[in-house]
C-alpha positions as CSV (number, residue, x, y, z in Angstrom):
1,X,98.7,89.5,123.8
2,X,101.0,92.5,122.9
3,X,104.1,93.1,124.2
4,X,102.3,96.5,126.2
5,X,100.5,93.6,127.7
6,X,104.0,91.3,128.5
7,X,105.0,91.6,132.6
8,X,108.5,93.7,132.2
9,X,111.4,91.9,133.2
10,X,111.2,91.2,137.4
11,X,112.7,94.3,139.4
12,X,115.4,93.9,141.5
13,X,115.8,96.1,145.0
14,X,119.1,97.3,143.3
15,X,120.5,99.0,140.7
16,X,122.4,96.0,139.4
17,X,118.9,94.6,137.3
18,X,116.7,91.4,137.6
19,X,120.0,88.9,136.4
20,X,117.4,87.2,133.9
21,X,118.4,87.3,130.4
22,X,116.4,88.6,128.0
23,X,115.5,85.7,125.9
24,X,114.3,83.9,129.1
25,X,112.3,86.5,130.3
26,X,110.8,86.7,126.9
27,X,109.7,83.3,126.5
28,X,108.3,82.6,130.2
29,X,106.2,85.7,129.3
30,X,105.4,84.3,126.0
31,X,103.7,81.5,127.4
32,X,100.8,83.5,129.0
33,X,97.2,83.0,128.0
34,X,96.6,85.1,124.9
35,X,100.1,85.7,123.7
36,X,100.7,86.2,119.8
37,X,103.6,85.4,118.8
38,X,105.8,88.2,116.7
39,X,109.3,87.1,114.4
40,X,110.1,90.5,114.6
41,X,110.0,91.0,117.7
42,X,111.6,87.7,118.5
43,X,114.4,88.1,116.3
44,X,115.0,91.7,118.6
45,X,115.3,89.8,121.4
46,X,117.7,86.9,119.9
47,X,119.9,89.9,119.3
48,X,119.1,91.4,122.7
49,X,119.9,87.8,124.3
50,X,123.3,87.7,122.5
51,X,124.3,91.5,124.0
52,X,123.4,90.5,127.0
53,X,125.8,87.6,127.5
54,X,128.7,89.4,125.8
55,X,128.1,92.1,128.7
56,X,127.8,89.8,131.0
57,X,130.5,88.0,130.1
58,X,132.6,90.9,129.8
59,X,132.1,92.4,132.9
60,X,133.4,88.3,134.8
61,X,136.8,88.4,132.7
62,X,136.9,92.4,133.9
63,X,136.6,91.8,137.2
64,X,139.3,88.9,136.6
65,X,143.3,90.1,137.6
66,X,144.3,89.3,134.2
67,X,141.0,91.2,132.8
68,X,142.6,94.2,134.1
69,X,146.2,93.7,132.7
70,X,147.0,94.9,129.2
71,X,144.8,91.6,128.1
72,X,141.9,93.7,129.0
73,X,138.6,91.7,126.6
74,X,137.4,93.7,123.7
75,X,134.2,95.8,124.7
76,X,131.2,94.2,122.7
77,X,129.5,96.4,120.2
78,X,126.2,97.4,120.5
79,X,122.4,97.3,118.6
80,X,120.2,100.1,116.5
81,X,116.3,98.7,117.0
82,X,114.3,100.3,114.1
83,X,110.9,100.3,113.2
84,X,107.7,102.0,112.9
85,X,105.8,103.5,116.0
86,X,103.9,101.0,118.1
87,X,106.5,98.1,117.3
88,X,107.7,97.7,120.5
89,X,111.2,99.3,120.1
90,X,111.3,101.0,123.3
91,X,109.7,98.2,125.3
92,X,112.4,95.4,124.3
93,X,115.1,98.1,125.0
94,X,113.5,98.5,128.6
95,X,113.6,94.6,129.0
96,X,116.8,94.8,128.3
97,X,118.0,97.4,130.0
98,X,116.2,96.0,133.2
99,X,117.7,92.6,132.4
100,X,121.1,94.1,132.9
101,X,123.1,93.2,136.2
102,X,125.2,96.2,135.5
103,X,125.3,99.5,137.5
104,X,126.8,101.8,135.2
105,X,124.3,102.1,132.6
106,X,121.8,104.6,131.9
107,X,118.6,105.2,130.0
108,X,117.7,108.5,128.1
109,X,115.0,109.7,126.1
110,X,118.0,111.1,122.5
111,X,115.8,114.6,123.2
112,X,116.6,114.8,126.7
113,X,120.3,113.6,126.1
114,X,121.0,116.1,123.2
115,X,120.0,119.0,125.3
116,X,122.2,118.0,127.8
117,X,125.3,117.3,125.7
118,X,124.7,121.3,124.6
119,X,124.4,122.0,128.4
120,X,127.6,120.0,129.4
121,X,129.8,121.5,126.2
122,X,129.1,124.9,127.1
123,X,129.9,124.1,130.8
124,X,133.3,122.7,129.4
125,X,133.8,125.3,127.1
126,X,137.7,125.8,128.8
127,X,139.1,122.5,127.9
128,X,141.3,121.9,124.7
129,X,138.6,119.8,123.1
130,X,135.0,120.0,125.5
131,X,133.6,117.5,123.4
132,X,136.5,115.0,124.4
133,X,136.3,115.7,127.7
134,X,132.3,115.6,127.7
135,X,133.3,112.1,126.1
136,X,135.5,111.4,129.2
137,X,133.0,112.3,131.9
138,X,130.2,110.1,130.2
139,X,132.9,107.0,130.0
140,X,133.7,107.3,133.8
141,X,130.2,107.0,134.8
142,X,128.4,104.2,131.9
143,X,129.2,101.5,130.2
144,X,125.8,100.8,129.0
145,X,124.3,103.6,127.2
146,X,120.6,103.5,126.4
147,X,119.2,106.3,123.6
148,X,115.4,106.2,123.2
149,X,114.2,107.8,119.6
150,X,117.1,108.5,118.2
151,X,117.2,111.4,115.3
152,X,118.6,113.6,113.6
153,X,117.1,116.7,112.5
154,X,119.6,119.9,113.5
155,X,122.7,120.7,112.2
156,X,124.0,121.8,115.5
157,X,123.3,118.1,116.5
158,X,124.8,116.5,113.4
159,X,128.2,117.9,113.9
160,X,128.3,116.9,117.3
161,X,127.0,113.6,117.0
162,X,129.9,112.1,114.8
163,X,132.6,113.1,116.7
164,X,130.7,112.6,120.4
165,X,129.9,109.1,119.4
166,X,132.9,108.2,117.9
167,X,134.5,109.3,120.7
168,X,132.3,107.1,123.0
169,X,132.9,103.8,121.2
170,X,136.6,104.8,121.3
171,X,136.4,104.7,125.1
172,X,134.4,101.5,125.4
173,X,130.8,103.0,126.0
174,X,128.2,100.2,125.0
175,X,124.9,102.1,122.7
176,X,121.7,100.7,122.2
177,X,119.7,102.7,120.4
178,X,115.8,102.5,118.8
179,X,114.8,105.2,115.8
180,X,111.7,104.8,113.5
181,X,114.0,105.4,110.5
182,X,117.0,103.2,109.7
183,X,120.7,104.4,109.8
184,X,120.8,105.9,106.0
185,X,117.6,107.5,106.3
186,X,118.8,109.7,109.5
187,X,119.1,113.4,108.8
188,X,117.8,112.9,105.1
189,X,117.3,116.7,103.7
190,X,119.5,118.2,106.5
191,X,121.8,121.1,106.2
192,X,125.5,119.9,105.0
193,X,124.1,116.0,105.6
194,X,127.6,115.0,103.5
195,X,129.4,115.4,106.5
196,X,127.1,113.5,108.4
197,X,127.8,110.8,106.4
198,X,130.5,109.3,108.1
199,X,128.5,109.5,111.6
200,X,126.3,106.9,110.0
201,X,128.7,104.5,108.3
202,X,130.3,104.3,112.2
203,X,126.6,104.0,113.2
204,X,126.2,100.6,110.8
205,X,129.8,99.5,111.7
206,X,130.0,99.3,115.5
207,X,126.6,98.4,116.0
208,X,124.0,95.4,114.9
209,X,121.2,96.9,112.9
210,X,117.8,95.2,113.6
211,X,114.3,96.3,111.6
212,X,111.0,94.7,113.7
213,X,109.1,97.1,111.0
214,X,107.2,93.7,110.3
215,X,106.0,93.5,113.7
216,X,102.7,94.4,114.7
217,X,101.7,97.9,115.7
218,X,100.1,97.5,119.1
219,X,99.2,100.7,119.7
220,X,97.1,101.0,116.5
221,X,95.2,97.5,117.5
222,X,94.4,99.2,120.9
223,X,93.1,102.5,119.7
224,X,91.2,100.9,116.5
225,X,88.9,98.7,119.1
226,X,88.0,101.8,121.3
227,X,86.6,105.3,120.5
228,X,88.9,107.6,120.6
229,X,86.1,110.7,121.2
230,X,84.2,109.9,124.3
231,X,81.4,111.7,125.1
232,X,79.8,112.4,128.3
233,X,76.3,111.1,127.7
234,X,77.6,108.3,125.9
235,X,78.4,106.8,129.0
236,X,76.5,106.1,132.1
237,X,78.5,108.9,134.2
238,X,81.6,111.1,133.8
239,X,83.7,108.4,136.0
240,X,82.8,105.3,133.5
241,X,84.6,107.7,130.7
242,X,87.6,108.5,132.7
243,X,87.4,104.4,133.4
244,X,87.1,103.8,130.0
245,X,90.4,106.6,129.4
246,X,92.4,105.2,132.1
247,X,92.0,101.5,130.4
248,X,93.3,102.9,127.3
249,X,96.0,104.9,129.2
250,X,97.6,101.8,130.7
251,X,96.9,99.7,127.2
252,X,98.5,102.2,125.5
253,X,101.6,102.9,128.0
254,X,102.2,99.3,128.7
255,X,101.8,100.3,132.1
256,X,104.6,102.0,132.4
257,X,103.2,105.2,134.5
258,X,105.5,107.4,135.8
259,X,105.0,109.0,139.4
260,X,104.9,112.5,138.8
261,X,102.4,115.0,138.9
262,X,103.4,117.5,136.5
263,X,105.6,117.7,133.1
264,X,108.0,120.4,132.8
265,X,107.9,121.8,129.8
266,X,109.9,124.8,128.1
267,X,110.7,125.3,131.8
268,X,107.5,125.5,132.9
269,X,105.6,122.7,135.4
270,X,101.8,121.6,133.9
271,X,99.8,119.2,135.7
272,X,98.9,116.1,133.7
273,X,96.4,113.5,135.2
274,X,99.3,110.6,134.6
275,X,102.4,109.9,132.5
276,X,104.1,107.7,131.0
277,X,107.4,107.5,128.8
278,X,105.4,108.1,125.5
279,X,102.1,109.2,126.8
280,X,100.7,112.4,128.5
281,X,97.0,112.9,130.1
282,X,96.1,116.5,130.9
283,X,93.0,117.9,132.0
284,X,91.5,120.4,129.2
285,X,91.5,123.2,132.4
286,X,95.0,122.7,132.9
287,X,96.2,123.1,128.9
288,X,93.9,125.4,127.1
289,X,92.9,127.1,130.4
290,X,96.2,128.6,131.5
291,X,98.1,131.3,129.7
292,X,100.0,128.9,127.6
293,X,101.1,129.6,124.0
294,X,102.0,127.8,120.4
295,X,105.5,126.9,121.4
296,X,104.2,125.1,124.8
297,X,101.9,122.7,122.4
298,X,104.4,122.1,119.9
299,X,106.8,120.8,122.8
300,X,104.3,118.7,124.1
301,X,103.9,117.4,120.5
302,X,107.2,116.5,119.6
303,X,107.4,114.8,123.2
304,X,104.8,112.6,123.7
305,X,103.2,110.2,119.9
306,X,100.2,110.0,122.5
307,X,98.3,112.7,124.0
308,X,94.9,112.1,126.7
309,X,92.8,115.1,126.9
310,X,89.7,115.0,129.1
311,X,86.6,117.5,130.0
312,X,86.6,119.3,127.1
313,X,83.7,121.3,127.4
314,X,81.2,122.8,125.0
315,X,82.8,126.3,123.9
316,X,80.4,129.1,124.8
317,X,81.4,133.2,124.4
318,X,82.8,132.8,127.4
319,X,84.9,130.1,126.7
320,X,86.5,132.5,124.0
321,X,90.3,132.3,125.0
322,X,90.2,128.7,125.8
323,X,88.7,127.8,122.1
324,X,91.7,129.6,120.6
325,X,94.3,127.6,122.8
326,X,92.4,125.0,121.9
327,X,92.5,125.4,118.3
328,X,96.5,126.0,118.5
329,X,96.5,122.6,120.4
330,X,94.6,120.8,117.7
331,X,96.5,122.5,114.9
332,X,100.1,121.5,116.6
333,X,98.9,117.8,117.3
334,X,97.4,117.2,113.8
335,X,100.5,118.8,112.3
336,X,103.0,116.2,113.8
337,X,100.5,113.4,113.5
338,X,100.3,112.8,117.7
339,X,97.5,110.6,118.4
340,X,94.5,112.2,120.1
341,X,92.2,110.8,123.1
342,X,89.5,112.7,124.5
343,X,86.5,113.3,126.6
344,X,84.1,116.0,125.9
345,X,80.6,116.8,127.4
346,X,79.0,117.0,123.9
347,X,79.6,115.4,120.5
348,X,82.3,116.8,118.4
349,X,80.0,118.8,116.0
350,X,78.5,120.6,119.2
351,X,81.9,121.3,120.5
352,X,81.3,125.1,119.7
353,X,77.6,126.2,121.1
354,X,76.2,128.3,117.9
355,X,77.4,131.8,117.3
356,X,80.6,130.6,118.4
357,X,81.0,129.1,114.4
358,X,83.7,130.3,112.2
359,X,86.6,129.1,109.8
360,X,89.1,127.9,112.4
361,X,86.0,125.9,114.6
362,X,85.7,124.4,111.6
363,X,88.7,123.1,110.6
364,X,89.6,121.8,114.1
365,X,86.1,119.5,114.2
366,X,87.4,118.7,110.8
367,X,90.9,117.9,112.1
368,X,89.5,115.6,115.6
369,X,87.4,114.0,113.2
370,X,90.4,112.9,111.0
371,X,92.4,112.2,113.9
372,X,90.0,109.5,114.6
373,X,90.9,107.7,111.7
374,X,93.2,104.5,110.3
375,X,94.8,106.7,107.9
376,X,95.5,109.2,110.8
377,X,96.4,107.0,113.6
378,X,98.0,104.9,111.0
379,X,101.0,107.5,110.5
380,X,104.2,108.4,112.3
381,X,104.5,110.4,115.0
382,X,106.8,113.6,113.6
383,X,110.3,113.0,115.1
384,X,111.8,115.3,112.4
385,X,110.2,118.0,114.9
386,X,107.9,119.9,112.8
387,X,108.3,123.7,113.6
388,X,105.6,126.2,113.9
Protein backbone atom coordinates (compact mmCIF):
# COMPACT_ATOMS: atom_id res chain seq x y z
CA UNK A 1 0.00 0.00 0.00
CA UNK A 2 1.49 3.46 -0.72
CA UNK A 3 1.28 6.30 1.26
CA UNK A 4 -1.24 7.92 -1.82
CA UNK A 5 -3.15 5.02 -0.70
CA UNK A 6 -2.80 5.83 3.41
CA UNK A 7 -6.31 7.56 4.89
CA UNK A 8 -4.91 11.38 5.75
CA UNK A 9 -4.85 12.13 9.20
CA UNK A 10 -8.96 12.45 10.48
CA UNK A 11 -10.40 16.05 9.89
CA UNK A 12 -11.42 18.08 12.47
CA UNK A 13 -14.68 20.61 12.07
CA UNK A 14 -12.05 23.32 13.02
CA UNK A 15 -9.08 24.95 12.20
CA UNK A 16 -7.28 23.74 15.31
CA UNK A 17 -6.41 19.97 13.36
CA UNK A 18 -7.36 16.28 14.20
CA UNK A 19 -5.10 16.39 17.85
CA UNK A 20 -3.57 12.91 16.66
CA UNK A 21 0.05 12.84 16.50
CA UNK A 22 1.68 11.97 13.63
CA UNK A 23 3.40 8.78 14.55
CA UNK A 24 0.03 7.41 15.78
CA UNK A 25 -1.77 8.26 12.90
CA UNK A 26 0.89 6.68 10.85
CA UNK A 27 0.97 3.41 12.49
CA UNK A 28 -2.96 2.76 12.80
CA UNK A 29 -2.80 3.46 9.06
CA UNK A 30 0.06 1.13 8.67
CA UNK A 31 -1.78 -1.62 9.83
CA UNK A 32 -4.17 -1.77 6.82
CA UNK A 33 -4.47 -4.72 4.45
CA UNK A 34 -1.71 -4.28 1.94
CA UNK A 35 0.57 -1.81 3.58
CA UNK A 36 4.45 -1.91 2.73
CA UNK A 37 6.37 -0.75 4.94
CA UNK A 38 8.98 2.25 4.00
CA UNK A 39 12.27 3.28 6.63
CA UNK A 40 12.33 6.29 4.91
CA UNK A 41 9.34 7.28 5.20
CA UNK A 42 9.15 6.15 8.79
CA UNK A 43 12.19 7.79 9.86
CA UNK A 44 10.09 11.24 8.31
CA UNK A 45 7.62 10.66 10.56
CA UNK A 46 9.83 9.88 13.78
CA UNK A 47 11.03 13.32 13.10
CA UNK A 48 7.51 14.58 12.32
CA UNK A 49 6.30 12.90 15.67
CA UNK A 50 9.14 14.70 17.62
CA UNK A 51 7.98 18.38 16.04
CA UNK A 52 4.86 17.71 16.84
CA UNK A 53 5.16 17.35 20.56
CA UNK A 54 7.74 20.21 20.94
CA UNK A 55 4.69 22.35 19.33
CA UNK A 56 2.50 20.99 21.25
CA UNK A 57 4.22 21.24 24.16
CA UNK A 58 5.12 24.69 23.45
CA UNK A 59 2.06 26.06 22.83
CA UNK A 60 0.75 24.45 27.04
CA UNK A 61 3.77 26.30 28.71
CA UNK A 62 2.65 29.51 26.34
CA UNK A 63 -0.52 29.61 27.36
CA UNK A 64 0.88 29.15 31.05
CA UNK A 65 1.21 32.83 33.19
CA UNK A 66 4.77 32.22 33.64
CA UNK A 67 5.04 31.06 29.73
CA UNK A 68 4.23 34.57 28.99
CA UNK A 69 6.75 36.31 31.42
CA UNK A 70 10.32 36.96 30.40
CA UNK A 71 10.65 32.91 30.87
CA UNK A 72 8.85 32.65 27.69
CA UNK A 73 10.13 28.55 26.27
CA UNK A 74 12.45 28.51 23.37
CA UNK A 75 10.44 28.16 19.99
CA UNK A 76 11.42 24.62 18.62
CA UNK A 77 13.23 24.51 15.26
CA UNK A 78 11.86 23.14 12.42
CA UNK A 79 12.49 20.17 9.47
CA UNK A 80 13.75 20.27 5.54
CA UNK A 81 12.00 16.78 4.01
CA UNK A 82 14.06 16.04 0.80
CA UNK A 83 13.86 13.56 -1.72
CA UNK A 84 13.06 12.67 -5.12
CA UNK A 85 9.52 13.13 -6.77
CA UNK A 86 6.90 10.49 -5.77
CA UNK A 87 8.58 9.96 -2.23
CA UNK A 88 5.88 11.10 -0.35
CA UNK A 89 7.38 14.56 0.81
CA UNK A 90 4.39 16.47 0.46
CA UNK A 91 2.04 13.88 1.77
CA UNK A 92 3.85 13.46 5.36
CA UNK A 93 3.99 17.28 5.48
CA UNK A 94 0.16 17.32 4.97
CA UNK A 95 -0.20 14.64 7.81
CA UNK A 96 1.41 16.77 9.64
CA UNK A 97 0.23 19.75 9.10
CA UNK A 98 -3.42 18.31 9.58
CA UNK A 99 -2.14 16.65 12.83
CA UNK A 100 -1.50 20.10 14.21
CA UNK A 101 -4.00 21.51 17.00
CA UNK A 102 -2.64 24.85 16.13
CA UNK A 103 -4.59 27.73 14.40
CA UNK A 104 -1.96 29.92 13.25
CA UNK A 105 -0.30 27.89 10.74
CA UNK A 106 -0.37 27.92 7.12
CA UNK A 107 0.32 25.78 4.10
CA UNK A 108 1.85 27.16 0.75
CA UNK A 109 2.81 25.81 -2.36
CA UNK A 110 7.17 28.00 -2.20
CA UNK A 111 5.83 29.29 -5.97
CA UNK A 112 2.73 30.68 -4.68
CA UNK A 113 4.52 32.12 -1.46
CA UNK A 114 7.42 33.78 -3.43
CA UNK A 115 5.10 35.60 -5.63
CA UNK A 116 3.48 36.95 -2.82
CA UNK A 117 6.48 37.96 -0.74
CA UNK A 118 7.24 40.22 -4.23
CA UNK A 119 3.62 41.36 -4.01
CA UNK A 120 3.66 42.20 -0.20
CA UNK A 121 7.42 44.09 -0.55
CA UNK A 122 6.28 46.34 -3.12
CA UNK A 123 3.01 47.07 -1.16
CA UNK A 124 5.52 47.94 1.84
CA UNK A 125 7.76 49.71 -0.17
CA UNK A 126 7.44 53.02 2.49
CA UNK A 127 8.78 51.31 5.46
CA UNK A 128 12.47 51.68 6.66
CA UNK A 129 13.12 47.96 5.95
CA UNK A 130 9.75 46.26 3.89
CA UNK A 131 11.32 43.13 4.17
CA UNK A 132 11.29 43.52 8.15
CA UNK A 133 8.15 44.52 8.28
CA UNK A 134 6.80 41.82 5.61
CA UNK A 135 8.66 39.60 8.43
CA UNK A 136 6.49 41.25 11.15
CA UNK A 137 3.09 40.79 9.45
CA UNK A 138 3.85 37.05 8.64
CA UNK A 139 4.91 36.55 12.56
CA UNK A 140 1.56 38.11 13.86
CA UNK A 141 -0.52 35.80 11.92
CA UNK A 142 1.68 31.99 11.90
CA UNK A 143 3.55 30.17 13.92
CA UNK A 144 3.63 27.12 11.81
CA UNK A 145 4.84 27.79 8.42
CA UNK A 146 4.37 25.10 5.77
CA UNK A 147 6.60 25.66 2.22
CA UNK A 148 5.81 22.91 -0.34
CA UNK A 149 8.80 22.55 -3.17
CA UNK A 150 11.02 24.59 -2.03
CA UNK A 151 13.76 26.21 -4.62
CA UNK A 152 15.78 28.30 -5.59
CA UNK A 153 16.37 29.34 -9.08
CA UNK A 154 16.17 33.43 -9.36
CA UNK A 155 18.41 35.81 -8.10
CA UNK A 156 15.72 38.17 -7.17
CA UNK A 157 14.56 35.28 -4.88
CA UNK A 158 17.99 34.45 -3.49
CA UNK A 159 18.61 37.76 -2.01
CA UNK A 160 15.42 37.88 -0.45
CA UNK A 161 15.23 34.59 0.86
CA UNK A 162 18.29 34.95 3.38
CA UNK A 163 17.38 37.82 4.97
CA UNK A 164 13.23 36.98 4.91
CA UNK A 165 14.01 33.77 6.51
CA UNK A 166 16.35 34.74 8.89
CA UNK A 167 14.24 37.19 9.84
CA UNK A 168 11.40 34.70 10.40
CA UNK A 169 13.31 32.36 12.71
CA UNK A 170 14.40 35.46 14.53
CA UNK A 171 10.68 36.10 15.35
CA UNK A 172 9.84 32.56 16.27
CA UNK A 173 8.02 31.42 12.95
CA UNK A 174 8.24 27.44 12.88
CA UNK A 175 9.31 26.10 8.83
CA UNK A 176 8.78 22.92 7.45
CA UNK A 177 9.79 22.59 4.31
CA UNK A 178 10.05 19.58 1.45
CA UNK A 179 12.55 20.26 -1.86
CA UNK A 180 13.76 17.46 -4.21
CA UNK A 181 17.31 18.67 -3.75
CA UNK A 182 19.08 18.91 -0.39
CA UNK A 183 20.13 22.26 1.35
CA UNK A 184 23.78 22.55 -0.54
CA UNK A 185 22.48 21.67 -3.76
CA UNK A 186 19.79 24.73 -3.70
CA UNK A 187 20.48 27.46 -6.27
CA UNK A 188 23.63 25.46 -7.69
CA UNK A 189 24.75 27.49 -10.98
CA UNK A 190 22.82 30.68 -9.86
CA UNK A 191 23.82 34.20 -10.43
CA UNK A 192 26.13 35.52 -7.30
CA UNK A 193 25.13 31.94 -5.45
CA UNK A 194 28.22 33.09 -2.85
CA UNK A 195 26.01 35.12 -1.23
CA UNK A 196 23.51 32.68 -0.96
CA UNK A 197 25.62 30.78 0.86
CA UNK A 198 24.85 31.83 4.16
CA UNK A 199 20.95 31.46 3.48
CA UNK A 200 21.76 27.75 3.37
CA UNK A 201 24.11 27.27 6.27
CA UNK A 202 20.99 29.04 8.45
CA UNK A 203 18.83 26.56 6.43
CA UNK A 204 21.04 23.36 7.90
CA UNK A 205 21.32 25.07 11.35
CA UNK A 206 17.81 25.90 12.54
CA UNK A 207 16.20 23.10 10.95
CA UNK A 208 16.43 19.06 10.96
CA UNK A 209 17.43 17.83 7.54
CA UNK A 210 15.72 14.53 6.55
CA UNK A 211 16.50 12.57 2.98
CA UNK A 212 13.49 9.68 2.38
CA UNK A 213 15.39 9.59 -1.30
CA UNK A 214 15.48 5.72 -0.28
CA UNK A 215 11.88 5.50 -0.25
CA UNK A 216 9.84 4.24 -2.82
CA UNK A 217 8.57 6.30 -5.73
CA UNK A 218 4.80 5.65 -5.72
CA UNK A 219 3.93 7.53 -8.38
CA UNK A 220 6.25 5.67 -10.84
CA UNK A 221 4.75 2.13 -9.41
CA UNK A 222 1.31 3.55 -10.37
CA UNK A 223 1.98 4.82 -13.77
CA UNK A 224 4.36 1.74 -14.71
CA UNK A 225 1.20 -0.86 -14.19
CA UNK A 226 -1.23 1.23 -16.40
CA UNK A 227 -0.92 2.70 -19.96
CA UNK A 228 -0.31 5.90 -19.98
CA UNK A 229 -1.82 6.43 -23.89
CA UNK A 230 -5.31 5.24 -23.89
CA UNK A 231 -6.95 4.85 -26.90
CA UNK A 232 -10.57 5.05 -27.67
CA UNK A 233 -11.10 1.63 -29.34
CA UNK A 234 -8.95 0.15 -26.92
CA UNK A 235 -11.58 0.23 -24.57
CA UNK A 236 -15.16 -0.88 -24.61
CA UNK A 237 -16.50 2.94 -24.75
CA UNK A 238 -15.13 6.46 -24.28
CA UNK A 239 -16.58 6.37 -20.42
CA UNK A 240 -14.41 3.04 -19.49
CA UNK A 241 -11.20 5.34 -20.62
CA UNK A 242 -12.20 8.31 -18.65
CA UNK A 243 -12.90 5.42 -15.78
CA UNK A 244 -9.71 4.01 -16.33
CA UNK A 245 -8.16 8.10 -16.17
CA UNK A 246 -10.05 8.99 -13.16
CA UNK A 247 -8.51 5.63 -11.34
CA UNK A 248 -5.16 6.81 -12.14
CA UNK A 249 -6.16 10.56 -11.22
CA UNK A 250 -7.06 9.63 -7.63
CA UNK A 251 -3.94 6.90 -7.47
CA UNK A 252 -1.84 9.36 -8.53
CA UNK A 253 -3.16 12.51 -6.29
CA UNK A 254 -3.62 10.44 -3.31
CA UNK A 255 -7.03 11.68 -3.46
CA UNK A 256 -6.36 14.78 -2.58
CA UNK A 257 -8.82 16.62 -5.26
CA UNK A 258 -9.39 19.98 -4.94
CA UNK A 259 -12.90 21.63 -5.57
CA UNK A 260 -12.44 23.88 -8.23
CA UNK A 261 -13.35 24.05 -11.60
CA UNK A 262 -10.77 26.04 -13.30
CA UNK A 263 -6.85 26.84 -12.70
CA UNK A 264 -5.83 30.32 -12.99
CA UNK A 265 -2.99 30.67 -14.80
CA UNK A 266 -0.83 33.75 -15.92
CA UNK A 267 -4.03 35.44 -14.84
CA UNK A 268 -6.16 33.74 -16.84
CA UNK A 269 -9.10 31.00 -15.56
CA UNK A 270 -8.87 27.33 -17.77
CA UNK A 271 -11.16 24.64 -17.06
CA UNK A 272 -9.59 21.46 -15.99
CA UNK A 273 -11.77 18.31 -15.53
CA UNK A 274 -10.25 17.93 -11.71
CA UNK A 275 -7.29 19.02 -9.59
CA UNK A 276 -5.21 18.25 -7.23
CA UNK A 277 -2.14 19.82 -5.37
CA UNK A 278 0.40 18.21 -7.98
CA UNK A 279 -1.99 17.09 -10.61
CA UNK A 280 -3.97 18.85 -13.40
CA UNK A 281 -6.71 17.14 -15.91
CA UNK A 282 -7.83 19.27 -18.80
CA UNK A 283 -9.83 18.52 -21.68
CA UNK A 284 -7.76 18.73 -25.07
CA UNK A 285 -10.76 21.33 -26.26
CA UNK A 286 -10.07 23.47 -23.42
CA UNK A 287 -5.96 23.68 -23.75
CA UNK A 288 -5.02 23.39 -27.38
CA UNK A 289 -8.45 24.70 -28.42
CA UNK A 290 -8.41 28.23 -27.05
CA UNK A 291 -6.15 30.99 -28.08
CA UNK A 292 -3.59 30.05 -25.55
CA UNK A 293 0.24 30.53 -26.15
CA UNK A 294 3.95 29.05 -25.12
CA UNK A 295 4.11 30.97 -21.91
CA UNK A 296 0.53 29.53 -20.74
CA UNK A 297 2.04 25.67 -21.21
CA UNK A 298 5.21 26.43 -19.68
CA UNK A 299 3.25 27.67 -16.49
CA UNK A 300 1.23 24.84 -16.39
CA UNK A 301 4.54 22.85 -16.65
CA UNK A 302 6.45 24.17 -13.96
CA UNK A 303 3.11 23.90 -11.79
CA UNK A 304 1.84 20.67 -11.87
CA UNK A 305 4.91 17.06 -12.25
CA UNK A 306 1.51 15.43 -13.52
CA UNK A 307 -0.51 16.52 -16.38
CA UNK A 308 -4.14 14.44 -17.58
CA UNK A 309 -5.07 15.26 -21.07
CA UNK A 310 -8.20 13.56 -22.54
CA UNK A 311 -10.04 13.53 -26.17
CA UNK A 312 -7.24 14.21 -28.17
CA UNK A 313 -8.55 13.83 -31.46
CA UNK A 314 -7.08 12.69 -34.76
CA UNK A 315 -5.59 16.06 -36.37
CA UNK A 316 -7.15 16.72 -39.67
CA UNK A 317 -6.49 20.19 -42.01
CA UNK A 318 -8.86 21.48 -40.05
CA UNK A 319 -7.51 20.77 -36.91
CA UNK A 320 -4.46 22.95 -38.10
CA UNK A 321 -4.27 25.58 -35.17
CA UNK A 322 -4.99 23.09 -32.53
CA UNK A 323 -1.89 20.68 -33.80
CA UNK A 324 0.43 23.55 -33.35
CA UNK A 325 -0.81 24.38 -29.71
CA UNK A 326 -0.52 20.98 -29.40
CA UNK A 327 2.87 20.57 -30.45
CA UNK A 328 3.95 23.70 -28.07
CA UNK A 329 2.20 21.69 -25.32
CA UNK A 330 4.21 18.54 -25.92
CA UNK A 331 7.42 20.40 -26.48
CA UNK A 332 6.96 22.39 -22.93
CA UNK A 333 5.95 19.09 -21.02
CA UNK A 334 8.77 16.97 -22.47
CA UNK A 335 11.17 19.88 -21.84
CA UNK A 336 10.60 19.92 -18.03
CA UNK A 337 10.09 16.19 -17.79
CA UNK A 338 6.08 16.55 -16.48
CA UNK A 339 4.48 13.22 -16.73
CA UNK A 340 1.94 12.82 -19.51
CA UNK A 341 -1.59 10.93 -19.36
CA UNK A 342 -3.84 10.83 -22.21
CA UNK A 343 -6.78 9.67 -24.17
CA UNK A 344 -6.95 9.98 -27.80
CA UNK A 345 -9.50 8.60 -30.40
CA UNK A 346 -6.65 6.83 -32.51
CA UNK A 347 -3.27 5.34 -31.78
CA UNK A 348 -0.42 7.66 -31.35
CA UNK A 349 1.16 7.08 -34.94
CA UNK A 350 -2.45 8.11 -36.45
CA UNK A 351 -2.57 11.07 -34.27
CA UNK A 352 -2.05 13.30 -37.53
CA UNK A 353 -4.50 11.91 -40.44
CA UNK A 354 -1.96 11.80 -43.66
CA UNK A 355 -1.03 15.01 -45.39
CA UNK A 356 -1.05 16.52 -42.06
CA UNK A 357 2.92 14.82 -41.69
CA UNK A 358 5.82 17.04 -41.27
CA UNK A 359 9.06 17.51 -39.03
CA UNK A 360 7.39 18.93 -35.89
CA UNK A 361 4.33 15.87 -36.04
CA UNK A 362 7.07 13.93 -35.96
CA UNK A 363 8.96 14.82 -33.23
CA UNK A 364 5.96 15.20 -30.87
CA UNK A 365 4.78 11.26 -31.64
CA UNK A 366 8.45 10.82 -31.06
CA UNK A 367 8.31 12.80 -27.73
CA UNK A 368 4.59 11.02 -26.33
CA UNK A 369 6.21 7.87 -27.21
CA UNK A 370 9.22 8.64 -24.87
CA UNK A 371 7.14 10.07 -22.37
CA UNK A 372 5.79 6.69 -21.95
CA UNK A 373 8.77 5.37 -20.80
CA UNK A 374 10.88 4.29 -17.37
CA UNK A 375 13.69 6.40 -18.32
CA UNK A 376 11.12 9.30 -18.94
CA UNK A 377 8.72 8.88 -16.12
CA UNK A 378 11.74 7.94 -14.20
CA UNK A 379 13.19 11.60 -14.06
CA UNK A 380 12.51 14.77 -12.08
CA UNK A 381 9.98 17.01 -12.68
CA UNK A 382 12.02 20.47 -13.66
CA UNK A 383 11.75 22.72 -10.51
CA UNK A 384 14.75 24.73 -11.69
CA UNK A 385 11.84 26.20 -14.10
CA UNK A 386 13.03 25.63 -17.49
CA UNK A 387 12.42 28.78 -19.68
CA UNK A 388 11.29 28.90 -23.12
Amino acid sequence: MSQHILPPPPDSPSSLGSGISPKAWYQAASAAPGFVPDAAQAAAIDGLDTLWHQLVEFKSRRNQFLGRSLLSPDVPKGLYLWGGVGRGKTFLMDAFYTCLPYRRKRRIHFHNFMAEVHHEMKALAGKDDPLLALADKIAKSTRLLCLDEFHVDDIADAMILGRLVEALFERGVVLITTSNFPPDGLYPHGLQRQNFLPAIELLKRELKVLNIDSGNDYRLQAMTREPLFIVASDTDSDTAGEARMDALFELISGGARRNEAHVEILGRPIPVKKIARTVAWFDFKELCGGAHAQPEYLEIAHQFPTVFLSHIPQMTAEHAAEAKRFTWLIDVLYDNNVRLIASAATPLEKIYADGMASGESSRTISRLTEMQSQRYLKQLHHSQRVTL
